[in-house]
C-alpha positions in Angstrom: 0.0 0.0 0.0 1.3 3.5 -0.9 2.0 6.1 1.6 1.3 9.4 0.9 4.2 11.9 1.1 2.1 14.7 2.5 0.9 12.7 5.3 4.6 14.0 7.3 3.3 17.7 7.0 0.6 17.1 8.9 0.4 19.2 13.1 -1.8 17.0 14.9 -2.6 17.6 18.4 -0.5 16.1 21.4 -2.0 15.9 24.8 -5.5 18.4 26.1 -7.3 20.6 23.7 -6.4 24.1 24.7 -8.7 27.2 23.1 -8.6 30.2 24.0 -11.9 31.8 22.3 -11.9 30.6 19.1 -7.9 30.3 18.8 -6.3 26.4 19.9 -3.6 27.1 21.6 -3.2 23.6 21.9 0.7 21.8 21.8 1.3 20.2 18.9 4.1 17.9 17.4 5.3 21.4 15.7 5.3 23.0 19.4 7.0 19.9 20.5 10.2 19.9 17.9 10.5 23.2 18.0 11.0 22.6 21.8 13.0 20.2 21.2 15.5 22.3 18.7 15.7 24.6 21.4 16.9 22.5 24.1 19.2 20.4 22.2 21.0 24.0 21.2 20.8 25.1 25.0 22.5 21.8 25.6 24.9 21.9 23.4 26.4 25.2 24.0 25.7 24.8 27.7 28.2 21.3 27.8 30.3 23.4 25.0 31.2 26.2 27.0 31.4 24.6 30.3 35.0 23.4 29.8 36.4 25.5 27.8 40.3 23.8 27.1 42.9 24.4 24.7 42.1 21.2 22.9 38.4 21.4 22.6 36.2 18.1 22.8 33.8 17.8 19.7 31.0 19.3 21.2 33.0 22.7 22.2 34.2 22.2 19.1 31.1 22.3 17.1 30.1 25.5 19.5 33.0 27.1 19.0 32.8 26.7 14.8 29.1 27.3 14.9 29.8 30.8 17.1 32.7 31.9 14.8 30.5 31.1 11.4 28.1 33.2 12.5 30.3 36.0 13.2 32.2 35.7 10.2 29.7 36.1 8.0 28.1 39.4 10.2 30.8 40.9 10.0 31.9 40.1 6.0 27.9 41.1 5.0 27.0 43.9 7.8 30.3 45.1 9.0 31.2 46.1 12.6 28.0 48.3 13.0 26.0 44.8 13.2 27.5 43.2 16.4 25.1 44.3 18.9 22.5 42.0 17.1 24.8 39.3 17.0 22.9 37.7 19.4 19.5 37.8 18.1 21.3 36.8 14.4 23.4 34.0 15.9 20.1 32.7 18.2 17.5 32.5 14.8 20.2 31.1 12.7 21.0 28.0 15.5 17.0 27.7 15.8 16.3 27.8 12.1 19.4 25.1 11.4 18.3 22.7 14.4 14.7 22.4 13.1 16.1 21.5 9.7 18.1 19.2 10.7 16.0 17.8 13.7 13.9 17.2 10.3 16.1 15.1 8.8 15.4 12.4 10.8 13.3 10.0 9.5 10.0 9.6 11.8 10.2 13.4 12.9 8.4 16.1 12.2 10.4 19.3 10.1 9.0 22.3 11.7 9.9 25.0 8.9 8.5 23.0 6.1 5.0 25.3 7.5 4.6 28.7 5.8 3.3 30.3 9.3 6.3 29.6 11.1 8.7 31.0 8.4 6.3 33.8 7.7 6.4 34.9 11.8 10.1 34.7 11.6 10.6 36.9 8.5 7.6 39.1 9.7 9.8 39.7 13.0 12.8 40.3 11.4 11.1 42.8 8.9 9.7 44.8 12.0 12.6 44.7 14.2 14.6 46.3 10.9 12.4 48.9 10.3 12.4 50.0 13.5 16.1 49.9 14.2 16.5 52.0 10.8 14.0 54.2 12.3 15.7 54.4 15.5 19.0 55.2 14.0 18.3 57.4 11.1 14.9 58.8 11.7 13.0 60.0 8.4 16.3 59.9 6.8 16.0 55.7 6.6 13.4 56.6 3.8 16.4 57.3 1.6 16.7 53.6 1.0 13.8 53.7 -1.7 15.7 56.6 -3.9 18.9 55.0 -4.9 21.8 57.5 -5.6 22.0 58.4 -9.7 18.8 57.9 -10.7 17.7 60.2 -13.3 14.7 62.6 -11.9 12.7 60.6 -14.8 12.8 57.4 -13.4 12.2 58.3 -9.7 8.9 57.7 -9.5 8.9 54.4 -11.0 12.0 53.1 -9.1 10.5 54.2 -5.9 7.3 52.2 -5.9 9.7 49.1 -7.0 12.1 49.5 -4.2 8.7 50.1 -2.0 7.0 47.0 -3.4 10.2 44.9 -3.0 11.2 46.2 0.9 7.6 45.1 1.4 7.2 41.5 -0.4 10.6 40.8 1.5 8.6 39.1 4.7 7.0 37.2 1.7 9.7 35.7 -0.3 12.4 35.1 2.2 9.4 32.7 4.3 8.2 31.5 0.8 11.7 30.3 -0.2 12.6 28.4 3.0 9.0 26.9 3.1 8.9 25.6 -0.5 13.0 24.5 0.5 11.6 22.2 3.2 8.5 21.0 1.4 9.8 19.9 -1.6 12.9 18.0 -0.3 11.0 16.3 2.9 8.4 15.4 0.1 11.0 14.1 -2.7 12.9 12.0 0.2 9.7 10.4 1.0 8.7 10.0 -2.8 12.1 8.3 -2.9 12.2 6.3 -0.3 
């Protein structure tokens, strides 16, 4: 008998029904691996920085690479002027890589292969960067939909686009990692 490959996308319920209104706010095998992601980096870079030594074991090792990645690439795509959100940056990328992984396992559930929890994590970051370019350049932040050298012509026209792109970004950045974890969950299953 044939399985059907959507059946692993499904979010069933695990344990009490819990509404609140008309809103279930009930736990769910989503709500459980993403738990899970989060503990298992918790643990991880808890026993990884416990002992630190000059000849790191593979788990401080794998904190210590994982760290230095991510500040690697802040710094060689953002600069200096990005390390306070190191933190925040670091913390999604570690949640967003353990879910992907954790859904690699056969028999598990892969937590971003759902459009609404990519979509709430690009909506957050979209928010939290307009209102840090708010914070730090006031009206002046508007200035990122007239791009230097455009002929006075064109202005109008490029404006819109660069506002119709800046918005569609919460959209296309969830879409991408969404159809990402779909269609390679669902071609594994096809294939195995």
């Amino acid at each position: 008998m044939a399985t059907n490959p959507m059946h692993q996308f499904e979010v069933y319920r695990i344990g009490p029904e819990i509404k609140l209104g008309s809103v279930d706010l009930s736990f769910t095998n989503a709500s459980l691996f993403m738990v899970i992601s989060s503990l298992a980096i918790l643990l991880i870079f808890n026993i990884g920085s416990k002992k630190n030594s000059l000849l790191p074991n593979k788990i401080q090792l794998l904190a210590e690479l994982s760290y230095t990645f991510v500040s690697k690439m802040i710094s060689d795509t953002a600069g200096s002027k990005a390390k306070p959100y190191f933190a925040f940056i670091f913390s999604l990328f570690m949640f967003v890589l353990f879910c992907n992984m954790f859904g690699m396992i056969p028999y598990t559930f892969t937590v971003t292969s759902h459009i609404i929890v990519t979509f709430m994590l690009a909506s957050f970051i979209f928010i939290a960067v307009t209102i840090i370019g708010f914070t730090k350049h006031g009206f002046g932040y508007l200035k990122l939909f007239v791009p230097s050298g455009v002929p006075a012509v064109l202005l109008p026209l490029i404006v819109v686009i660069e506002i119709i792109s800046y918005l569609s970004r919460p959209i296309s950045l969830s879409v991408r990692l969404f159809a990402n974890m779909m269609a390679g969950h669902t071609m594994m299953k096809v294939f195995g």
